[in-house]
NUTORNU-401363 format. One record per residue (C-alpha): residue in one letter; chain; x, y, z. Coordinates in Angstrom, 2 decimals, always signed. Example, Ala and Ser with C-alpha at 12.3 -4.5 7.8 and 13.67 -1.06 7.14 Angstrom:
# residues 2
gupa->a&gumi->A&px->+12.30&py->-4.50&pz->+7.80
gupa->s&gumi->A&px->+13.67&py->-1.06&pz->+7.14
//
This chain:
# residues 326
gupa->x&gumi->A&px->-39.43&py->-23.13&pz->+11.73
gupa->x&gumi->A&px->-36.25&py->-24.36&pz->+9.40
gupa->x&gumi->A&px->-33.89&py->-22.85&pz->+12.40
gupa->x&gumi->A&px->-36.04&py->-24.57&pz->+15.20
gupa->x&gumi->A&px->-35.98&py->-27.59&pz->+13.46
gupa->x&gumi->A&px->-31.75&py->-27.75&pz->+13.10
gupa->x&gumi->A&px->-31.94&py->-26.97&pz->+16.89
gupa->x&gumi->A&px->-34.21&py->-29.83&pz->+18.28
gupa->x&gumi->A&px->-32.41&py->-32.31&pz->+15.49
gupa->x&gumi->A&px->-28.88&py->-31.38&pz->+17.13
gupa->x&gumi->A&px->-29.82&py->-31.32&pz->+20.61
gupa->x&gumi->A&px->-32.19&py->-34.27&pz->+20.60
gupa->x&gumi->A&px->-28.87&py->-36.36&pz->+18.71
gupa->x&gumi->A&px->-26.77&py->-35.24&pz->+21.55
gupa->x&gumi->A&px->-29.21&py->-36.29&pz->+24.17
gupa->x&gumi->A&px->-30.15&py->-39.86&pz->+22.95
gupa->x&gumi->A&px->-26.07&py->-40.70&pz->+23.00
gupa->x&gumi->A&px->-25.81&py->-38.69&pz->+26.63
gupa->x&gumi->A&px->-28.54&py->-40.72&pz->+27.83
gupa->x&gumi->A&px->-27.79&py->-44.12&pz->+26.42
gupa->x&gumi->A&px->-23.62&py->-44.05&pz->+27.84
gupa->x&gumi->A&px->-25.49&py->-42.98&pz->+31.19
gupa->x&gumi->A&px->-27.81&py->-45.77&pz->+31.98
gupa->x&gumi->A&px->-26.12&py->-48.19&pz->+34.42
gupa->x&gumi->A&px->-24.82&py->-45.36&pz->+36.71
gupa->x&gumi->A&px->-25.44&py->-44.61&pz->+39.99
gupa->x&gumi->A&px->-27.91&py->-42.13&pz->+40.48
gupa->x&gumi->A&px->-25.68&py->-39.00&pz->+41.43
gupa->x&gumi->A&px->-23.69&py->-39.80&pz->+37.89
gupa->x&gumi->A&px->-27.55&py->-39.66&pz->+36.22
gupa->x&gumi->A&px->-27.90&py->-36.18&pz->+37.80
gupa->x&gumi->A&px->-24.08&py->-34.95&pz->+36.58
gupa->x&gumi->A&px->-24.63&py->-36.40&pz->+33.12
gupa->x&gumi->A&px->-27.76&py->-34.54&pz->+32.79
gupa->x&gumi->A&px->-26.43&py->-31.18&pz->+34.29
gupa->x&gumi->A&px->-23.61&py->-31.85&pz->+31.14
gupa->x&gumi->A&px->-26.16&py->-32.54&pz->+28.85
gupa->x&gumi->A&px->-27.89&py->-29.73&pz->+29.21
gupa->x&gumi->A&px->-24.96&py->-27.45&pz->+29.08
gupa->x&gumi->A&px->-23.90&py->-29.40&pz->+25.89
gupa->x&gumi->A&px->-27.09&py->-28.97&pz->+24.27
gupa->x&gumi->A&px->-26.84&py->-24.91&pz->+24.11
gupa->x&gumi->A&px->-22.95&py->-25.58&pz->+22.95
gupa->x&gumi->A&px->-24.50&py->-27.33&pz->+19.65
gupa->x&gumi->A&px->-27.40&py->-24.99&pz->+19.75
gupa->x&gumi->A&px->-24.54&py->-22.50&pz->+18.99
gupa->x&gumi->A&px->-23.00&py->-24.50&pz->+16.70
gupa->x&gumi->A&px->-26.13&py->-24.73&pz->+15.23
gupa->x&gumi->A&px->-27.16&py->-21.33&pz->+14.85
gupa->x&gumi->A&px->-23.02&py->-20.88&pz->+13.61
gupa->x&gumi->A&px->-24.16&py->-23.52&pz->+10.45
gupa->x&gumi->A&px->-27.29&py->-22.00&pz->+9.74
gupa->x&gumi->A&px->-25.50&py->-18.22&pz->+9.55
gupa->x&gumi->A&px->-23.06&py->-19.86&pz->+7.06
gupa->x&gumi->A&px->-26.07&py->-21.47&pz->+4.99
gupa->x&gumi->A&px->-28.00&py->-17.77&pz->+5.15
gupa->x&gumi->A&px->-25.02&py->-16.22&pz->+4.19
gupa->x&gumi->A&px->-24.66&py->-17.67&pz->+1.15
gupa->x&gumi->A&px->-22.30&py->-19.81&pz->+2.13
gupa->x&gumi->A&px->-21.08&py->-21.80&pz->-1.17
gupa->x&gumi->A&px->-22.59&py->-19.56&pz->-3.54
gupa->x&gumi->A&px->-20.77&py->-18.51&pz->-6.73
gupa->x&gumi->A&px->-19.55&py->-15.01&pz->-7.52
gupa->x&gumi->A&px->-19.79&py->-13.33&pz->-10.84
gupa->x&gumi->A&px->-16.76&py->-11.29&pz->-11.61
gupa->x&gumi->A&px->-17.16&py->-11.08&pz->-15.85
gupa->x&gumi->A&px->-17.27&py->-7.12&pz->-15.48
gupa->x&gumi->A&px->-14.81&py->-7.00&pz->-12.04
gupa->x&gumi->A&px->-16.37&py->-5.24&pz->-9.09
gupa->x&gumi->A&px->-19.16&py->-4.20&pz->-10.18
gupa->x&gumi->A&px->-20.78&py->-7.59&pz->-10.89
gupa->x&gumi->A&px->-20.12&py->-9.01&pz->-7.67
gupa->x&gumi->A&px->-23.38&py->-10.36&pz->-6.28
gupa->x&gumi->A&px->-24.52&py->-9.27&pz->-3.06
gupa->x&gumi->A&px->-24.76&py->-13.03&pz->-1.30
gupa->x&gumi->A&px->-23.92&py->-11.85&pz->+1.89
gupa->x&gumi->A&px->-20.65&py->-12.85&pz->+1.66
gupa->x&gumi->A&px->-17.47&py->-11.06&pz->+3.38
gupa->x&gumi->A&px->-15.53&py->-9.81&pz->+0.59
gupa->x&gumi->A&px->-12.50&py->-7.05&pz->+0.96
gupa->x&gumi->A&px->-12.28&py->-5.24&pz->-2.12
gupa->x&gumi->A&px->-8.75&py->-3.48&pz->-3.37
gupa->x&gumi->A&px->-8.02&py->-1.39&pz->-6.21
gupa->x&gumi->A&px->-4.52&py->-0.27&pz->-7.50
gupa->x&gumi->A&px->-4.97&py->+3.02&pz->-9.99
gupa->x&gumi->A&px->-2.22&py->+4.95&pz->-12.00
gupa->x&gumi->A&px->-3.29&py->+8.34&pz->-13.02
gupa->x&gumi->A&px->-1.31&py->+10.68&pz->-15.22
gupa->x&gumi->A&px->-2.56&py->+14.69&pz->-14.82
gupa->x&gumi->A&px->-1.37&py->+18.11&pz->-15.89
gupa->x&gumi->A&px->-2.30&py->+20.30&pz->-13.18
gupa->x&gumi->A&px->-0.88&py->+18.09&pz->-10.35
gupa->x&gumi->A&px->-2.19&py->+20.51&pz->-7.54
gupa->x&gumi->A&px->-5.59&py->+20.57&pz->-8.49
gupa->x&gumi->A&px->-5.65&py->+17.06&pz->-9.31
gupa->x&gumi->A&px->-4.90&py->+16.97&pz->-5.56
gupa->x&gumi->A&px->-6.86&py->+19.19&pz->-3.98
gupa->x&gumi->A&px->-10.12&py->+17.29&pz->-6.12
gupa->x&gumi->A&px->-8.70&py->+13.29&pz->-4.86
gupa->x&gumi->A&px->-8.49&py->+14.61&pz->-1.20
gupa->x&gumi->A&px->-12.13&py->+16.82&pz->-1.31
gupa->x&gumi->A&px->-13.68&py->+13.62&pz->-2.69
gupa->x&gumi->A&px->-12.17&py->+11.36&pz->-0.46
gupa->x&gumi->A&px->-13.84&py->+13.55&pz->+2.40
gupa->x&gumi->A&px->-17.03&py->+13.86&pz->+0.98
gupa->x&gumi->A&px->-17.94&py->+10.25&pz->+0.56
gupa->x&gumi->A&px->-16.70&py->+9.05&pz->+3.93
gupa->x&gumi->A&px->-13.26&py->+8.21&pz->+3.45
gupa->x&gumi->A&px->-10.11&py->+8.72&pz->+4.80
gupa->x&gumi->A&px->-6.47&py->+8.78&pz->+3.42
gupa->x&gumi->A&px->-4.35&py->+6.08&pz->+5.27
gupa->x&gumi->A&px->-1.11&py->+7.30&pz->+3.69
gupa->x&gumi->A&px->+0.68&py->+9.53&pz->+1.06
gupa->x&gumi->A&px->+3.83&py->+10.64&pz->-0.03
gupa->x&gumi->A&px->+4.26&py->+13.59&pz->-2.22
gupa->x&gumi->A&px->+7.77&py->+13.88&pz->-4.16
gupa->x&gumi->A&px->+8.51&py->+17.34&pz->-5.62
gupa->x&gumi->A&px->+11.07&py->+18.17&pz->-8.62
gupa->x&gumi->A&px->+14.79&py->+18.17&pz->-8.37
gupa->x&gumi->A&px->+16.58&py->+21.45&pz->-7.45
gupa->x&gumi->A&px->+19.26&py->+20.40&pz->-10.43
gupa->x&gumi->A&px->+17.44&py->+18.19&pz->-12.58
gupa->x&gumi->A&px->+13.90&py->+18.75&pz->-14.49
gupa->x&gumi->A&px->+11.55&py->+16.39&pz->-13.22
gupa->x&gumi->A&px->+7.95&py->+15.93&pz->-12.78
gupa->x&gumi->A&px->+5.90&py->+15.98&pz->-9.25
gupa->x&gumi->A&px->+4.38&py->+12.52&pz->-8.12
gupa->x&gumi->A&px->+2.12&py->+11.22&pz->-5.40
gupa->x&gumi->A&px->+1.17&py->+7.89&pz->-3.81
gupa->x&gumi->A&px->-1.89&py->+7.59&pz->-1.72
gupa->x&gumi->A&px->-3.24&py->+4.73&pz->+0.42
gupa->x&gumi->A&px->-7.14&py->+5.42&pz->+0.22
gupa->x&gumi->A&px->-10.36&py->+3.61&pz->+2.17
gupa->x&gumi->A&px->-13.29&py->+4.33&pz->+0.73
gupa->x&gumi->A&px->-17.04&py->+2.89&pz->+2.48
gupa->x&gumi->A&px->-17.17&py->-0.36&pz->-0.19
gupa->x&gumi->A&px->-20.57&py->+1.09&pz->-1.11
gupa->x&gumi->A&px->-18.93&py->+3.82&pz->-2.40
gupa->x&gumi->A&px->-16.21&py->+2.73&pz->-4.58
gupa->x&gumi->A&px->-17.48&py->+2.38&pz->-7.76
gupa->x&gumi->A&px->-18.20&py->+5.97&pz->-7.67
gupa->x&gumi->A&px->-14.49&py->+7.18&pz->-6.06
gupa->x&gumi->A&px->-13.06&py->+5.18&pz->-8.95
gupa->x&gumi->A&px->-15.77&py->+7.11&pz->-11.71
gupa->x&gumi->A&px->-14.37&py->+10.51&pz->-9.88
gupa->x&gumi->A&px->-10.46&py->+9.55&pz->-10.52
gupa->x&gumi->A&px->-10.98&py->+8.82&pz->-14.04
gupa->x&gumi->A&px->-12.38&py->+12.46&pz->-14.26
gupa->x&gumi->A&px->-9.97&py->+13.98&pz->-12.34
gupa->x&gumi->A&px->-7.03&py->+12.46&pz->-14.41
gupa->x&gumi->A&px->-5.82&py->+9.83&pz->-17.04
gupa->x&gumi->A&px->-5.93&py->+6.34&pz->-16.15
gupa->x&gumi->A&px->-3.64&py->+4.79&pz->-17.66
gupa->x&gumi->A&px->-3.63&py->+1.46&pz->-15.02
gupa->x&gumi->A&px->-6.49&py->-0.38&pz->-13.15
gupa->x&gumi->A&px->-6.41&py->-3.57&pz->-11.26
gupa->x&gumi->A&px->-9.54&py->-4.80&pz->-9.21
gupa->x&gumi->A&px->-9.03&py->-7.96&pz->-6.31
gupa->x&gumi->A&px->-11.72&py->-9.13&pz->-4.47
gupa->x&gumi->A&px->-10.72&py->-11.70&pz->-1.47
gupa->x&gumi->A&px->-13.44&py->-13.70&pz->+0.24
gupa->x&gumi->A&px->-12.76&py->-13.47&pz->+3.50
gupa->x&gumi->A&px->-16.20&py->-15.39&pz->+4.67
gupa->x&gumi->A&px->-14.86&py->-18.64&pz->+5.47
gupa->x&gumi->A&px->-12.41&py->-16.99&pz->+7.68
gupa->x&gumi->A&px->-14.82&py->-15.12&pz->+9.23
gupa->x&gumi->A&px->-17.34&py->-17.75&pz->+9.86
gupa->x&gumi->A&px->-14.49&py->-19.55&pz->+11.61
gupa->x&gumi->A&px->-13.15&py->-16.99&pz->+13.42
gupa->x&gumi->A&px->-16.81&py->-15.84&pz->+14.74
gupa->x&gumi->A&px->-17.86&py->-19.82&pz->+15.67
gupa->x&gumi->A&px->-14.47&py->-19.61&pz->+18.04
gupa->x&gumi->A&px->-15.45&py->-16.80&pz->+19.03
gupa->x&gumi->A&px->-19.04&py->-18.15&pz->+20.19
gupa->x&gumi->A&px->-17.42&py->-21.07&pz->+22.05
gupa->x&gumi->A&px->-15.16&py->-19.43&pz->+23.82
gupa->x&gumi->A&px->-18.08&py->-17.19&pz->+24.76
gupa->x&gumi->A&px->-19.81&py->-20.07&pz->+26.20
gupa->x&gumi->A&px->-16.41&py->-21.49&pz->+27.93
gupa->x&gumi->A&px->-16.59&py->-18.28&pz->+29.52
gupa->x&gumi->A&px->-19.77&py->-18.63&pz->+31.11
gupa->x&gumi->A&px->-19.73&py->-21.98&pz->+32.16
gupa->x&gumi->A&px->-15.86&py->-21.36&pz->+33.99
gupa->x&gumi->A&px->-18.03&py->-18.26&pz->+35.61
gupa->x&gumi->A&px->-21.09&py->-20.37&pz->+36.55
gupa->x&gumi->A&px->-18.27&py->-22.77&pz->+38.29
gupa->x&gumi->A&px->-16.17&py->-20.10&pz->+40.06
gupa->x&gumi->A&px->-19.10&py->-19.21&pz->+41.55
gupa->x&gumi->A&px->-19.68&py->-22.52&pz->+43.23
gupa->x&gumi->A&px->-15.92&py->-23.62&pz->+43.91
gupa->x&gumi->A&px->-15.33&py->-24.15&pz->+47.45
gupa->x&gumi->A&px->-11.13&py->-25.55&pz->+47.38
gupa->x&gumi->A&px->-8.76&py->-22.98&pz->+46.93
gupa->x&gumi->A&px->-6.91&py->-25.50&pz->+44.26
gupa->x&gumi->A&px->-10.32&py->-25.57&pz->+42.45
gupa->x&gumi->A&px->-10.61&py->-21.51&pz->+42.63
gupa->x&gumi->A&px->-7.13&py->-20.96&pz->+41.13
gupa->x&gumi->A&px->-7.51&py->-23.78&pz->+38.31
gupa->x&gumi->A&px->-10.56&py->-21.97&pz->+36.82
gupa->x&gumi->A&px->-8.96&py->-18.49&pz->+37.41
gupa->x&gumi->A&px->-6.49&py->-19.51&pz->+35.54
gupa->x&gumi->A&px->-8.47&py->-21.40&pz->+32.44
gupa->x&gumi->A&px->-10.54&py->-18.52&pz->+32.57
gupa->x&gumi->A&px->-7.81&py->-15.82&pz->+32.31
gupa->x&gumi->A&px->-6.56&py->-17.87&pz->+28.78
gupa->x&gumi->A&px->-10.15&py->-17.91&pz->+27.32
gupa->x&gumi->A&px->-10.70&py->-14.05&pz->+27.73
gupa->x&gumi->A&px->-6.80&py->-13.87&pz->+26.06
gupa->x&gumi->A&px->-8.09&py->-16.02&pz->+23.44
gupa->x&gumi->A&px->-11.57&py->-13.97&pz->+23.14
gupa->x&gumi->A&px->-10.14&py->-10.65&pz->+22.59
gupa->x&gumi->A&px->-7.36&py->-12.26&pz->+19.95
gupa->x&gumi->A&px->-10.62&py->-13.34&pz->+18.33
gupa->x&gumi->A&px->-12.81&py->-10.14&pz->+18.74
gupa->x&gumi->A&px->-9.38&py->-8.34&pz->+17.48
gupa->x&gumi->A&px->-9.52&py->-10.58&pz->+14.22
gupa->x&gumi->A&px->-13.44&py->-9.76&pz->+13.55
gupa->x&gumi->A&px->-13.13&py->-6.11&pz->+13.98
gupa->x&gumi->A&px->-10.07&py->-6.25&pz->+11.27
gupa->x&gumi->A&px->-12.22&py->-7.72&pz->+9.11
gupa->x&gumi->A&px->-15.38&py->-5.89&pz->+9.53
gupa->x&gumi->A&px->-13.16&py->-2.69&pz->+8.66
gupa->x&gumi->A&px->-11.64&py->-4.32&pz->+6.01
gupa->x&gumi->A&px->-14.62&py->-5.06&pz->+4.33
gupa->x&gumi->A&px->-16.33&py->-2.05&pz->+5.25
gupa->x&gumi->A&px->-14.17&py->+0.04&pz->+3.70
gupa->x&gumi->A&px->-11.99&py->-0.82&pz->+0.51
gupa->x&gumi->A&px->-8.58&py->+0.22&pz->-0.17
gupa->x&gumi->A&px->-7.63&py->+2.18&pz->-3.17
gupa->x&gumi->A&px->-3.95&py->+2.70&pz->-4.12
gupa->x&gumi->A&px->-3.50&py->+5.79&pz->-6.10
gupa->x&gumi->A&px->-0.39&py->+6.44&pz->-8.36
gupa->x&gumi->A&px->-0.44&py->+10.05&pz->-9.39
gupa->x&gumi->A&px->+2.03&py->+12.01&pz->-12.02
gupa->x&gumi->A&px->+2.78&py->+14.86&pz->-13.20
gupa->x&gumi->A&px->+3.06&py->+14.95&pz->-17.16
gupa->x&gumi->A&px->+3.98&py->+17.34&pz->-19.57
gupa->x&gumi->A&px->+1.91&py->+15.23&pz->-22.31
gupa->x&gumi->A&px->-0.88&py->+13.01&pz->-21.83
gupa->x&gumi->A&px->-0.87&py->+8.88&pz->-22.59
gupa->x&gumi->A&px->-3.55&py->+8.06&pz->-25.07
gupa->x&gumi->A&px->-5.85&py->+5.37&pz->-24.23
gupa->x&gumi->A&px->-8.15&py->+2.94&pz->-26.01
gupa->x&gumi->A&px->-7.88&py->+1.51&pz->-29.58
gupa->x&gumi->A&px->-6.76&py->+3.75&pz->-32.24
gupa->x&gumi->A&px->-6.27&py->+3.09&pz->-36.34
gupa->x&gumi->A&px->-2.67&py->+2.56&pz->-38.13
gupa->x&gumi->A&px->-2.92&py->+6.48&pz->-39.36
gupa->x&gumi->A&px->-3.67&py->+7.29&pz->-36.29
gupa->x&gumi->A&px->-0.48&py->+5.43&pz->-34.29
gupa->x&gumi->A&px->+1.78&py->+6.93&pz->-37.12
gupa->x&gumi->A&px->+0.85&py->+10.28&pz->-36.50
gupa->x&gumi->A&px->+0.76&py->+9.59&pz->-32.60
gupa->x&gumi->A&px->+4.34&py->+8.37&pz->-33.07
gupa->x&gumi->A&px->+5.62&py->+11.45&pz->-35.30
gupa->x&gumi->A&px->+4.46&py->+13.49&pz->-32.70
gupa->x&gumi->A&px->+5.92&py->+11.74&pz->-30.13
gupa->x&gumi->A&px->+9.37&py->+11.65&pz->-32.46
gupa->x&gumi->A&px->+8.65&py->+15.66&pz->-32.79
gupa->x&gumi->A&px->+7.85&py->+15.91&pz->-29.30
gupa->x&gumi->A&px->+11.50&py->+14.13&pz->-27.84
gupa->x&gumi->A&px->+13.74&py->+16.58&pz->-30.31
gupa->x&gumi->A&px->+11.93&py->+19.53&pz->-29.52
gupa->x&gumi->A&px->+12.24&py->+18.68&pz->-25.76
gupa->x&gumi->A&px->+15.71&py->+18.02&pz->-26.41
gupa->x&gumi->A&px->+16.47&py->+21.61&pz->-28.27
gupa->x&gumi->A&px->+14.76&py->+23.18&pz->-25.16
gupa->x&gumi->A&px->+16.40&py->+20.67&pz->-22.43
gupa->x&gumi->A&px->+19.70&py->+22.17&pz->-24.18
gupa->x&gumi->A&px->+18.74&py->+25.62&pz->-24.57
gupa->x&gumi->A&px->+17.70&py->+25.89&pz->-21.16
gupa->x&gumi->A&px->+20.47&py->+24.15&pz->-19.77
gupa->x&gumi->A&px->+23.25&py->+26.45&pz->-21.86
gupa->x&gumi->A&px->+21.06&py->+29.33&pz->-20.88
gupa->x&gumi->A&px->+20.85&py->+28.59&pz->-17.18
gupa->x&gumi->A&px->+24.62&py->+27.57&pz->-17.08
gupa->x&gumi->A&px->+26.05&py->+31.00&pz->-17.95
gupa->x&gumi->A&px->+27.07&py->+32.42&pz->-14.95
gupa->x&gumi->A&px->+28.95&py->+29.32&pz->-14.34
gupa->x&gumi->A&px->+29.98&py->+29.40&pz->-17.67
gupa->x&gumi->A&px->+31.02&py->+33.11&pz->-17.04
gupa->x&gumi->A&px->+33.18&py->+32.00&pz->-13.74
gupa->x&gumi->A&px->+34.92&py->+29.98&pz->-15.50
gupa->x&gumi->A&px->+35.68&py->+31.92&pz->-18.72
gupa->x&gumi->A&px->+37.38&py->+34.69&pz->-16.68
gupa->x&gumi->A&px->+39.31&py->+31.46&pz->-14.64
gupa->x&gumi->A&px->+40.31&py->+30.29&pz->-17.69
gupa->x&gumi->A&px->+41.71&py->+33.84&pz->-18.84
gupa->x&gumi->A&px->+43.42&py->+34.39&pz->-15.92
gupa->x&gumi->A&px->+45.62&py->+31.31&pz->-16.04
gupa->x&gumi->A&px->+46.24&py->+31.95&pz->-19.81
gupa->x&gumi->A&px->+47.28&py->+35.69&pz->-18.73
gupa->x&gumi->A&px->+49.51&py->+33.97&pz->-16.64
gupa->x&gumi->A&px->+50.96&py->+31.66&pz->-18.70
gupa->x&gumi->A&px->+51.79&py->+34.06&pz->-21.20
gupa->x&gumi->A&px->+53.58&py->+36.17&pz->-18.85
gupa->x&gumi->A&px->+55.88&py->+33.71&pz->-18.00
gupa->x&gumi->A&px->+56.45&py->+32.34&pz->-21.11
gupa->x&gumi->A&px->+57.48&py->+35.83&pz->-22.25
gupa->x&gumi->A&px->+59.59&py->+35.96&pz->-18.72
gupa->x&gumi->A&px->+61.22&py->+33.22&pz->-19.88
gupa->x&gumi->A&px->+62.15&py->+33.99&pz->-23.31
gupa->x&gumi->A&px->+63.54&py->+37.94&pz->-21.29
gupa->x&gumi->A&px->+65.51&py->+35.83&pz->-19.48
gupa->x&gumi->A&px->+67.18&py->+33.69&pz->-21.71
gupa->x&gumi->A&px->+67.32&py->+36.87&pz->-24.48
gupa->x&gumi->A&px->+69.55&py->+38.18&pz->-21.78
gupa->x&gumi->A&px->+71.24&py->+35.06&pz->-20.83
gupa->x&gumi->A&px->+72.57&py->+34.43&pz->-24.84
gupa->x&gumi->A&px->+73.01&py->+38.30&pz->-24.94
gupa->x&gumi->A&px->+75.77&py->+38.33&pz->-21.70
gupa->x&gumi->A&px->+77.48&py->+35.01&pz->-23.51
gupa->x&gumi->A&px->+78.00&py->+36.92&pz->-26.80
gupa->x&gumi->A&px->+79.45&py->+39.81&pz->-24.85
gupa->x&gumi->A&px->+81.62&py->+37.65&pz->-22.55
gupa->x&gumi->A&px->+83.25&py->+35.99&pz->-25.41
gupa->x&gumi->A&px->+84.30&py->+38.90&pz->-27.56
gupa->x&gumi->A&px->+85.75&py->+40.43&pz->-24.51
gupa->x&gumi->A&px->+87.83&py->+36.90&pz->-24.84
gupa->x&gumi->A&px->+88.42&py->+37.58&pz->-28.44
gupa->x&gumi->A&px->+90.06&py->+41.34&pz->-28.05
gupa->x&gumi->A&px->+92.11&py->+40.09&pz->-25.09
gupa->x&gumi->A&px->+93.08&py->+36.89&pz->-27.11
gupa->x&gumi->A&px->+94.77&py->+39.72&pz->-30.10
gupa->x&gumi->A&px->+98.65&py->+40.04&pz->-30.36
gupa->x&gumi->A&px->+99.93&py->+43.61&pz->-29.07
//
C-alpha cells in the first residue's frame, strides 16, 4: 500500500503540471504531450521505487561501532569491511599451512602473498604478507582462527559505507535502463536515415555508460560480499606479551628480555667465530706465507750486506799491505 501510494503521488504530480502547460495546444501537441507523459510517469515511478529502496534500506540509520565489527547493525546498509592483522608465530610453516586451510574452508580466497625467507649471510627470521577475502559473514570467525593460530600483536577494523554510493550508482543505472528502451522503442519507428543514425548513436553512449555503471555495482557487491583481511606474519624466536601485566611482572619481563639480548649476543658471536673458521683458516696460512716471505728476505738482505761490509774490509787491507815501505 505505502509503495503504491509514493507511485500514484509522483505520477499524479507529474501529470497535473503535463496537463496544465498542454491546454491551449493543438490537438496533435495534446496527443504528443500525453505519449511524454506517460513515458515520464514510469521514469518517476523508477525514481520512486529508487527512494523507497533507500528508505527500506535503512537509509539514514545510525551504526553502532562501540565493540568494532561485531556491533555493526544489520540495517541493510552496504558496508565493505577491512581488517589489517600482525601476527607473530614460532612454527612459521605450520602457521601457514593452518591460515591457507582456513581460508579454503570458509569460502575464501587469497588475493596475494609474498613469502620472504632468511638471508644466506645474515640470521634472520621468515615473514609473510597476505591479501585475504573472506565471505563478510564469515569474518569474525577467520579473525577468532588467526588469533589461535598465532600472536596478535596488531588489529585495526574499518568499516566504509558504501550505500549512498551505491544507491546512486544503481538509480543511474535504472535511468539509463529506461533511456535505453525508449531510444529502442524510437529506432524502431524512425523512418529518415539522419533520425536512424542520431539514435544509433545516443544509444551506443547509454549502453557505454550502462556497463561503466553495471561495472561499478558488481565492484561493490564483491566488495561487500567479501571483506579483505591483511595479514602480517613473522617468524620469532620469542613471543610479544600481550594484555596488562603488574610492575613485578614488567621487571622480570624486562630482565629476561636484558638476559635474553646478551645471551643472543654470546651465541650470535659464537656462531659467527665458529662458522668463520675456514675463512679464518685461509687466511691464517695467507698470512704465514707472506711472513715466511718476509723473513726470507729480510735475512737475504742482511747475507747480502754481511758480504758487502765483509769484501770492503778485505779490499782495504789489501790497500794497507800495498801502502807498507819495502
Amino acid at each position: 500500500m505505502k509503495k503504491s501510494m509514493w507511485r500514484r503521488l509522483w505520477a499524479g504530480l507529474l501529470l497535473a503540471v503535463i496537463m496544465t502547460a498542454g491546454c491551449g495546444s493543438s490537438g496533435n501537441s495534446k496527443s504528443q504531450t500525453t505519449e511524454s507523459a506517460a513515458m515520464d510517469t514510469a521514469v518517476m515511478e523508477e525514481a520512486a521505487e529508487s527512494a523507497e529502496y533507500e528508505m527500506d534500506a535503512g537509509y539514514g540509520a545510525e551504526i553502532s561501532s562501540e565493540n568494532g565489527i561485531d556491533a555493526v547493525a544489520d540495517t541493510g546498509r552496504k558496508l565493505i569491511k577491512n581488517v589489517d592483522l600482525e601476527v607473530q608465530t614460532l612454527e612459521f610453516d605450520e602457521a601457514v599451512e593452518k591460515l591457507t586451510a582456513k581460508v579454503n574452508e570458509l569460502g575464501g580466497y587469497v588475493e596475494a602473498s609474498s613469502l620472504y625467507g632468511s638471508d644466506y649471510y645474515y640470521e634472520t627470521s621468515r615473514s609473510a604478507s597476505y591479501t585475504v577475502r573472506i565471505p563478510a559473514d564469515r569474518l569474525d570467525a577467520f579473525v577468532s582462527i588467526v588469533n589461535e593460530v598465532g600472536n596478535v600483536t596488531y588489529k585495526n577494523e574499518r568499516v566504509d559505507d558504501v550505500t549512498l554510493e551505491y544507491v546512486d550508482t544503481e538509480s543511474h543505472k535504472k535511468a539509463l535502463e529506461t533511456e535505453q528502451e525508449r531510444l529502442l522503442e524510437l529506432l524502431e519507428n524512425a523512418e529518415s536515415m539522419e533520425d536512424i543514425i542520431t539514435i544509433e548513436s545516443r544509444l551506443s553512449a547509454v549502453r557505454y555508460e550502462l556497463e561503466s555503471y553495471e561495472s561499478q555495482l558488481r565492484m561493490l557487491d564483491n566488495q561487500v560480499a567479501y571483506s579483505t583481511v591483511y595479514i602480517s606474519l613473522s617468524e620469532v624466536e620469542r613471543i610479544t606479551e600481550t594484555g596488562e601485566r603488574t610492575f613485578f611482572q614488567e621487571v622480570a619481563d624486562r630482565f629476561g628480555d636484558s638476559v635474553y639480548v646478551v645471551a643472543k649476543g654470546l651465541r650470535g658471536f659464537a656462531v659467527g667465530f665458529l662458522g668463520s673458521l675456514p675463512i679464518l683458516a685461509v687466511w691464517a696460512v695467507i698470512i704465514a706465507v707472506i711472513v715466511l716471505i718476509i723473513r726470507k728476505l729480510i735475512k737475504w738482505d742482511d747475507r747480502r750486506r754481511a758480504n758487502h761490509l765483509q769484501k770492503l774490509m778485505e779490499k782495504k787491507e789489501k790497500e794497507k799491505k800495498t801502502d807498507k815501505p819495502e
